[in-house]
C-alpha positions in Angstrom: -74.1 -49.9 20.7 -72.1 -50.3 23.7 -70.2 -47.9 25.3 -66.8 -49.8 24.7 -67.9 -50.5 21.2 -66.3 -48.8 18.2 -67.0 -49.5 14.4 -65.1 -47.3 11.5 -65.2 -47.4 8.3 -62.1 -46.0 6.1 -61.5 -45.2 2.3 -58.3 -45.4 0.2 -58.3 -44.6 -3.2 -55.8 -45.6 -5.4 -55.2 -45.4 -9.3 -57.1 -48.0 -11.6 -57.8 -48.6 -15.2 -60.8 -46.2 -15.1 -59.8 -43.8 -13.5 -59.4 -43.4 -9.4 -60.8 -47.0 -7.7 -61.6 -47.0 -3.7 -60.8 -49.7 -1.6 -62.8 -49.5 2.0 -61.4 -50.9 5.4 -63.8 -51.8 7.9 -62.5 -51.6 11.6 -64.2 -53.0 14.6 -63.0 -52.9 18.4 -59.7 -51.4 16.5 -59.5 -55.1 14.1 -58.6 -54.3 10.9 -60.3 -56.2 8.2 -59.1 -56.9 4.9 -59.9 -54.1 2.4 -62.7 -54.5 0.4 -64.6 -52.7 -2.8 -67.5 -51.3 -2.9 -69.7 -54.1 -4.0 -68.0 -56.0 -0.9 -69.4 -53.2 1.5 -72.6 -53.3 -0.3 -72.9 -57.3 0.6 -71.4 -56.1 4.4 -74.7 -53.5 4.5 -76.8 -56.5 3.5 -75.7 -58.6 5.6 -75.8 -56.7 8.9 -79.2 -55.6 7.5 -80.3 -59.0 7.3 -79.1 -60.0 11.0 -80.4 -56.7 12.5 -83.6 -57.5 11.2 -83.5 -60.9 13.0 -81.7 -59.3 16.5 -84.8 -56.9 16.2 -87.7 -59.8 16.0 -85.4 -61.6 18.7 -85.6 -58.7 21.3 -89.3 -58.0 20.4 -90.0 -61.6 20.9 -88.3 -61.6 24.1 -90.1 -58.3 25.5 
């Protein structure tokens, strides 16, 4: 990551109709983001898996 480079990830909770719900904020280079739910930071991880996968084979292949 680069130096000026800063990635957060906050939780809220908040009362639901099961009990306590979280909502999760992700913030990058101090951008907010809309909050999301946990199955929307599940497709986040998947999808920065999927492109540091492919940044990965792109450097190798480069080198």
């Amino acid at each position: 990551m680069a130096q000026n480079e800063l990635v957060q990830i906050e939780t809220a909770s908040m009362a639901g109709n099961e009990g306590l719900e979280y909502q999760y904020q992700v913030i990058i280079n101090q951008q907010e983001t809309p909050a999301i739910s946990l199955d929307g930071l599940r497709e986040l991880r998947r999808l920065c898996d999927c492109f540091i996968r492919f940044g990965e084979e792109y450097e190798k292949s480069n080198h």
